[in-house]
N, C-alpha and C positions, 0 to 999 in steps of 0.2 A: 640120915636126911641131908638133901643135900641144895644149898643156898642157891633159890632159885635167880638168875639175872637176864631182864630184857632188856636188847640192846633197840635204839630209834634212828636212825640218820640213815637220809638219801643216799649218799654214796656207794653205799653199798647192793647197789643193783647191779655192778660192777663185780664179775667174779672174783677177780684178782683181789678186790678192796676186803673181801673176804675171808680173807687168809688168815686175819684178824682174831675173828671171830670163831674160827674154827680152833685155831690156837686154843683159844679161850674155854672152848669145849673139851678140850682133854685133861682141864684141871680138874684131879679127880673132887675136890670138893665143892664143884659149880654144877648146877643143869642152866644152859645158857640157849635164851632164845635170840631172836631175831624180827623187827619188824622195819620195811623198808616198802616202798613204793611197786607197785609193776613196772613202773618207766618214770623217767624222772630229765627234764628238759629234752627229752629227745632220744635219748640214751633207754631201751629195752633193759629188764633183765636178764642178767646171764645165767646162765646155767652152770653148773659146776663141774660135769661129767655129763658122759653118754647117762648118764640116766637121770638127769637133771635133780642130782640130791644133794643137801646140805648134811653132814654130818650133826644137825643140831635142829632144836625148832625153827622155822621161817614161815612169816608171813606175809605175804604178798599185800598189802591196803591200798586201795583206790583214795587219792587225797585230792584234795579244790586246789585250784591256782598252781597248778603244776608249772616248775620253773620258776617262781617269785620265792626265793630265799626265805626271807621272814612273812612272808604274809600264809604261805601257803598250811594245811593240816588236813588231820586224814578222817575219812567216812569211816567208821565200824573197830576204831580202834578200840573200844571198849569192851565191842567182844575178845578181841583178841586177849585182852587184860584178864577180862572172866577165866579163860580158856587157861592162858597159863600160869596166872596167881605166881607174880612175881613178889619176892623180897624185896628186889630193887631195879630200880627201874633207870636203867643207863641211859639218858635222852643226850643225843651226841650230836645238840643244838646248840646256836647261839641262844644264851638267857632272856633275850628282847623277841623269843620268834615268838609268834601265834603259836606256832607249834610246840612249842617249850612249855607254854602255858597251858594249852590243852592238855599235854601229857601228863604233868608235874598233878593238874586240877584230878584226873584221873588216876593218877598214882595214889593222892592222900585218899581219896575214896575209897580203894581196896587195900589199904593197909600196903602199900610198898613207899619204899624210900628211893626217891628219886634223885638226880642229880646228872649233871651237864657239864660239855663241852664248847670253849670257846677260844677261839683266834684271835678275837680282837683286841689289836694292838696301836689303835688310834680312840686316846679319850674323847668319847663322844658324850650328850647329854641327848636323851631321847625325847621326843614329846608323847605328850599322852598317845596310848595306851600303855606304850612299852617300854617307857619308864615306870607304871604300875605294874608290867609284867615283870620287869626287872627285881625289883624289891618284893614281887612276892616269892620269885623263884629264890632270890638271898634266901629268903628267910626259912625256905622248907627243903634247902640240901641236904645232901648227908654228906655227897663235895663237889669240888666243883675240879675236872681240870682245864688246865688252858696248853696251847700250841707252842706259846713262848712266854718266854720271864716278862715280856711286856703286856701281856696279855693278865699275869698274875697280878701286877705291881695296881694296873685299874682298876681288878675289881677291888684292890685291897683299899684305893683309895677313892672307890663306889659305896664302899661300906660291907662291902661280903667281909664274914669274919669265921669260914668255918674252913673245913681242913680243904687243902689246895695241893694238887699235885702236877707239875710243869711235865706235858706229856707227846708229844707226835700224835695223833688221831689212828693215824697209820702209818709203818715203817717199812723197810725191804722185804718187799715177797721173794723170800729166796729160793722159790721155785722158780722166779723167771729173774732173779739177779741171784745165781750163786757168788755168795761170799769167798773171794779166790783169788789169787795172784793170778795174773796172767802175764809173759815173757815178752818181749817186746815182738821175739818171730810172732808170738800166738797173734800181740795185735799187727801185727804186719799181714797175716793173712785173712785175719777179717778184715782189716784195711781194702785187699784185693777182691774179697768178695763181693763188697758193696762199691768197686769200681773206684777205688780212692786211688789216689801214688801213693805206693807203699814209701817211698824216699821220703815223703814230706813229714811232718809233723801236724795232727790235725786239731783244728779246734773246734769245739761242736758246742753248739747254743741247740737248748731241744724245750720246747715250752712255746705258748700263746705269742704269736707276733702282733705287740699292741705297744703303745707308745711309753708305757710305763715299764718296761721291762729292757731300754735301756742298751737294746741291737746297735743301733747307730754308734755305739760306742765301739762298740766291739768294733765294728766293721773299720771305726777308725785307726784302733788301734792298728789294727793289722796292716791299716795302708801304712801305718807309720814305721813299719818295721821295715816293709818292701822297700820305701824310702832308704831306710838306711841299708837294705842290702838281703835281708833275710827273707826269705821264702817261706813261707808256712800258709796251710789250708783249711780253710774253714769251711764246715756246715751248719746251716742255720733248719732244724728241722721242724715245722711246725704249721699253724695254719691263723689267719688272726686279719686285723682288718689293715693291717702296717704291710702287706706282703709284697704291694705292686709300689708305695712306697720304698722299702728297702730295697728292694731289685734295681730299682733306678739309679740308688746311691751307689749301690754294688754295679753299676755299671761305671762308675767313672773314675774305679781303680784303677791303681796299675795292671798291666797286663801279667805281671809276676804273680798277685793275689788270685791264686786259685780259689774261689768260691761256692759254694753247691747251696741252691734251694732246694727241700725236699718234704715234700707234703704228701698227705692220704696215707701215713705209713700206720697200719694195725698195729696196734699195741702189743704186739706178743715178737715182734722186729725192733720195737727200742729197743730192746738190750744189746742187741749185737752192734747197734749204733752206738750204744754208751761206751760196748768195751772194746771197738775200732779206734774211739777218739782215743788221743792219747790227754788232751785236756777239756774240761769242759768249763764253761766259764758261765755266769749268771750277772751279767752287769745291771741290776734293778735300778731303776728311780726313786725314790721316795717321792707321795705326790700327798697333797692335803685329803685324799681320801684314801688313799692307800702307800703301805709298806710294806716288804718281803715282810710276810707273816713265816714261813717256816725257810723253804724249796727245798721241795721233795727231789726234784733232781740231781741235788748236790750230793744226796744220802746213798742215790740209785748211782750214779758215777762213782765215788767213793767205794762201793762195792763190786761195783764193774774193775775194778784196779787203774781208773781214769783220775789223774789229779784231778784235784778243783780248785777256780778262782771266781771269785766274788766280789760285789762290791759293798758298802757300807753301809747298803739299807739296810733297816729291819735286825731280824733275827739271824741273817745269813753270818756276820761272823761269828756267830756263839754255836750256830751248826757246824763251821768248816772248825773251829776251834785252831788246833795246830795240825791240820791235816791236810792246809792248802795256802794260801796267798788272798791277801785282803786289798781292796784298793778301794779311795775314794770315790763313791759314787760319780757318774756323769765326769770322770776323769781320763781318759784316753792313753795318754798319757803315761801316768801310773801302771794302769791297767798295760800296753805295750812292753813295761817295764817287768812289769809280772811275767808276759808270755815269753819273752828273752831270756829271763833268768830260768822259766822251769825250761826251754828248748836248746840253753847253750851249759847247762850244770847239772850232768845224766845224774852225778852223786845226789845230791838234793832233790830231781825230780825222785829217783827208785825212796830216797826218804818217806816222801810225800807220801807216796804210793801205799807204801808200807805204815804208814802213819794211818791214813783215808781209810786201808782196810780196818785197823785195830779199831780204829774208832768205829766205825759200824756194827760190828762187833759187840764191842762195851754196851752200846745208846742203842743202835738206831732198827736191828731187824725187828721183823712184827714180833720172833719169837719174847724178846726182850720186854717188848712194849706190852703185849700180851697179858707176861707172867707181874709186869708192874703195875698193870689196871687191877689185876686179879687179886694183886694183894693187898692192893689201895679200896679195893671193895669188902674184903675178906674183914679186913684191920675195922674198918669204920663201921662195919656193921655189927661187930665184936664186938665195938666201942660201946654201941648203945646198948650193950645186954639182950639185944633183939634175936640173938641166933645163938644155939649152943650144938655145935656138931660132933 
């Protein structure tokens, strides 16, 4: 007999996000299902193959309030619960959604153990309802994981007191990031394929253009190296409400600062952008609503064999760990100081390089992440006497 597991979160209408889950499916000791949305903010979902199949259960559920994070939940999930009579019911929500509580209220119904994922990493106090939803979801885990150690440290001092495990949601799909050294010829000719100068050094920003994230720095930086003499090229890829902002600052560089805006690119073309750049950099803001809760980009570069540089929000240096260069957030500065040292010191950048991959490696592909949900589910439901395989 083999320990049944439903998985709940939107993102996964996403092929790619999927990878996950199919992982998860090959543990001979799990039947693992699937429940996500038809479409989810805008975003269809994808298909997995010419013959649109999952390797595992999926169920497609029509839900209310499509796009509204926590308010929204789904029409007929109950059937789906009858249908697959799970053990345990992975809701891979924040603990305050409507959705969280629907599902968890539906779990203890049919005799599954449910339990949740969360990001957040700014102590909040909610008001009714979801602070009752909060202490009822505490109270009927079997665990909870969270995104980052700040994320863990809240609820511990929310009063959650049951087993916690600090986890990525999702990690490198290494079918569209092979995990690989790449030579600097190799990136010099994806450099040329995407119309870069191979001559220059490049540095690539790939994520939301919006004001929390921290572009303007970057963009400073680089004028301040031109200042001092060095040449180096930036692409900023992405799409956000900062765009026609940024362009303009990006106009009043030096004429030495090569820089590319590049937007509308299909997700299956980031990687060749990842492993073109030779550095990728993430300069976040911290703001009172928000902190770099993971960036995933950093993990996807890292694998691409692209250093990384970061700055001080959030979670970002416990991801780059020693595998890149830290700088003070909203520091320029600093941050220019960074992209000199890994552009003028080839020994410590190929370090780095060599570093980014191990680490990815160790932590961060889905296979990893996968096989540690699996035994973090396996363990705790052992725990209870509730499964004997």
């Amino acid at each position: 007999m083999k320990l049944r597991v439903l998985t709940l979160s939107k993102p996964y209408v996403a092929a790619a996000y999927r990878d996950k889950i199919r992982l998860m499916a090959q543990d001979p000791r799990f039947e693992i299902g699937l429940v996500c949305p038809p479409q989810w903010a805008g975003q269809d979902f994808e298909t997995s193959d010419t013959l649109g199949l999952d390797p595992f259960f999926c169920a497609q559920v029509p839900i209310r309030f499509n796009g509204k994070n926590h308010f929204h939940y789904y029409r007929g999930l109950e059937n789906v619960i009858r249908e697959f009579k799970p053990h345990v019911f992975n809701v891979e929500e924040e603990h305050y959604s409507i959705v969280t509580w629907q599902a968890y209220r539906l779990a203890l119904k049919y005799a599954a153990r449910p339990m949740f994922y969360t990001w957040q990493n700014i102590y909040k106090k909610y008001p009714a309802p979801f602070r009752a939803i909060e202490q009822f979801v505490f109270k009927h885990s079997l665990a909870a994981v969270v995104g980052n150690g700040e994320a863990g440290e809240i609820l511990r001092r929310k009063g959650y007191q049951g087993p916690l495990e600090c986890l990525p949601q999702m990690g490198v799909n290494e079918n569209l990031f092979p995990v690989r050294y790449r030579s600097r010829d190799e990136k010099d000719a994806l450099k040329m394929s995407l119309g870069l100068n191979p001559t220059l050094p490049w540095v690539l920003y790939c994520g939301r253009l919006v004001e929390e994230k921290g572009i303007t720095t970057l963009i400073e930086a680089v004028a301040r190296l031109s200042h001092k003499g060095q040449t180096i090229g930036v692409v900023i890829l992405g799409n956000g409400p900062e765009a026609a902002t940024l362009q303009t600052v990006a106009q009043k560089l030096p004429a030495a600062v090569d820089i590319k805006f590049v937007s509308g690119v299909p997700s299956d073309q980031v990687p060749t952008w990842m492993g073109a750049a030779d550095i990728l950099c993430l300069p976040s803001l911290t703001r009172s609503h928000w902190k770099e809760q993971f960036g995933r980009v950093l993990v996807e570069a890292m694998a691409s064999s692209t250093v990384v540089v970061g700055s001080s929000s959030g979670e970002i240096p416990q991801v780059i760990g020693d595998a890149g260069l830290i700088f003070p957030e909203n520091d320029p500065h600093q941050l220019s100081d960074c992209l000199e040292v890994l552009t003028t010191q080839p020994q410590l950048y190929e370090s780095m390089k060599t570093k980014g991959l191990e680490r990815v490696k160790a932590h961060y592909t889905n296979q990893v992440i996968a096989g540690r949900l699996c035994d973090l589910i396996w363990d705790q439901y052992r725990l209870l006497n509730l499964f004997i395989g």
